[in-house]
N, C-alpha and C positions, 0 to 999 in steps of 0.2 A: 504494500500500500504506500501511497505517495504522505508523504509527510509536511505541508504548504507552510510557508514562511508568514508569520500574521505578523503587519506593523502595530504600531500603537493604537492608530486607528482604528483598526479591525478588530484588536481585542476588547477597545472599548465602546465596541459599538456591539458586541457579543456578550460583554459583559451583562450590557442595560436591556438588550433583546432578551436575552435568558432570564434577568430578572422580571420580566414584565412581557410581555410576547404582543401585548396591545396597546404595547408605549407608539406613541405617532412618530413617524419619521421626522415629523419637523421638532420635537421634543428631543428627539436621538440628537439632531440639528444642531442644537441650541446646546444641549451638553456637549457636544464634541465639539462646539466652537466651528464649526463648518456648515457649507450648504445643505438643504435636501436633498438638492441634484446628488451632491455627494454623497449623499446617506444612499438614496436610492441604489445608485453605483457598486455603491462597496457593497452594499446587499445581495444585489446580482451578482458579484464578483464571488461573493462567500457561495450563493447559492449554488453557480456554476462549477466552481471548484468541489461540492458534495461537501463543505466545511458545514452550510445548513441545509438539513433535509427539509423545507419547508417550515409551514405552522401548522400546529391543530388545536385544536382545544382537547381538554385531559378529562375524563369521563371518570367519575369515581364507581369502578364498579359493584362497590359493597351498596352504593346508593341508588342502585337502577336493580338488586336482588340476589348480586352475584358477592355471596355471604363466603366461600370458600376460596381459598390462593392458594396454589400447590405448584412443587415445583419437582417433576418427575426425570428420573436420569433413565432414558432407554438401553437397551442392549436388543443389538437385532440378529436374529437368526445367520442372516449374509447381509454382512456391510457391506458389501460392495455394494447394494439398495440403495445406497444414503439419500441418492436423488428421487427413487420413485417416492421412499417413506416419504423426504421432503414435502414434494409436491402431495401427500395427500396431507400430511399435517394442514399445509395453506387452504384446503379445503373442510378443517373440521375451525369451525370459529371462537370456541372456546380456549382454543392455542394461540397467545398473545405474543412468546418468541421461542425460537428454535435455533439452539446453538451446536457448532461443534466444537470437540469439548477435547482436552486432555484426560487424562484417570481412565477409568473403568468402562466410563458411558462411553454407547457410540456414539448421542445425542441428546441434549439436556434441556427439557421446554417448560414452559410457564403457561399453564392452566389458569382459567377461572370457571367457578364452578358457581351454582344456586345453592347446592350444600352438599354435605360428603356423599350423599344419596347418588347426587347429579353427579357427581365425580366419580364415583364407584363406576355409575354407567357408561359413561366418557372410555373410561381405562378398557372397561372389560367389552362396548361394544365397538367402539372408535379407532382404538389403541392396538389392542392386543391381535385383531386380524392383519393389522401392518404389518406382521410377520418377526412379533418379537417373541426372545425366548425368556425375557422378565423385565420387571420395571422395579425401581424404586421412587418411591412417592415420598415427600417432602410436603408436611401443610404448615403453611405462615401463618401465625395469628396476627401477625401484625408487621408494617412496617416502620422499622425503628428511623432510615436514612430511607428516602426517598427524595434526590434531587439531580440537578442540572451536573454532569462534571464542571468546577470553577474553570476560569481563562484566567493561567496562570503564566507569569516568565518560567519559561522550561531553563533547567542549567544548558549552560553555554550558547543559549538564543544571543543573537546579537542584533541589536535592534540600529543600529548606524546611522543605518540611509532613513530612518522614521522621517527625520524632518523633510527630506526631499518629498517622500513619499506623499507625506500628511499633506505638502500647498494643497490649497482647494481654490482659484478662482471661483468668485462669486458672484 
């Protein structure tokens, strides 16, 4: 994976995005001491880059009924599968992500369920015909950290050319 160079700019406009995700561009504006044009720009410029996947809004799933969070480490009959299991994971909707994984698993995903009821069924009717030879199941009561990764100076970032970078004609 490509690892992209952020000036000062970029990460303080990543910063106040992350913090607020409906902060107005001209507000980003005005804190960054620069144009909107510019705000705009560097937004595209991140979005382009895949540095932002977009916006959404965050659905709290315990608030629309989905009372259970489990977090299941697969093991498949034949990994070499990875991609078909993939591809049906993305069609069972209760699978929120799907990783591949170091350790034991061949595949490690995050379930939300109505309750352990709905989750039981999930595993044994959804799950288990994908051709595995067992699971282990993980349920969350709770999450303790739930947040944005910070926009931090990495060691040995050198940030030099900021200033060139940063003009913004206005």
């Amino acid at each position: 994976m490509t690892q992209h160079r952020l000036d000062s700019l970029d990460k303080q406009i990543l910063r106040l995005i992350a913090e607020d995700a409906r902060i107005p561009f001209l507000e980003v504006a005005r804190a960054c001491n620069v144009s909107g044009a510019a705000i705009h720009q560097r937004i595209q410029k991140l979005t382009n880059l895949g540095i932002l996947k977009g916006s959404q809004f965050i659905i709290d799933p315990e608030k629309i009924g989905y009372e259970t969070c489990a977090y299941i480490g697969l093991y498949l009959k034949n990994p070499e599968k990875f991609d078909n299991v993939v591809s049906a994971l993305k069609r069972i909707p209760e699978v929120v992500e799907c990783h591949y994984t170091t350790g034991g698993f061949d595949l490690f995903i995050k379930i939300y369920a109505i309750n352990n009821h709905h989750l039981l069924n999930i595993i044994h009717d959804k799950l288990q015909p994908l051709g595995l030879s067992r699971s282990e199941t993980i349920i969350s009561f709770n999450a303790a950290i739930d947040r944005q990764l910070p926009i931090v100076d990495l060691p040995g970032a050198d940030d030099s050319d900021d200033e060139e970078e940063n003009e913004v004609v206005e």
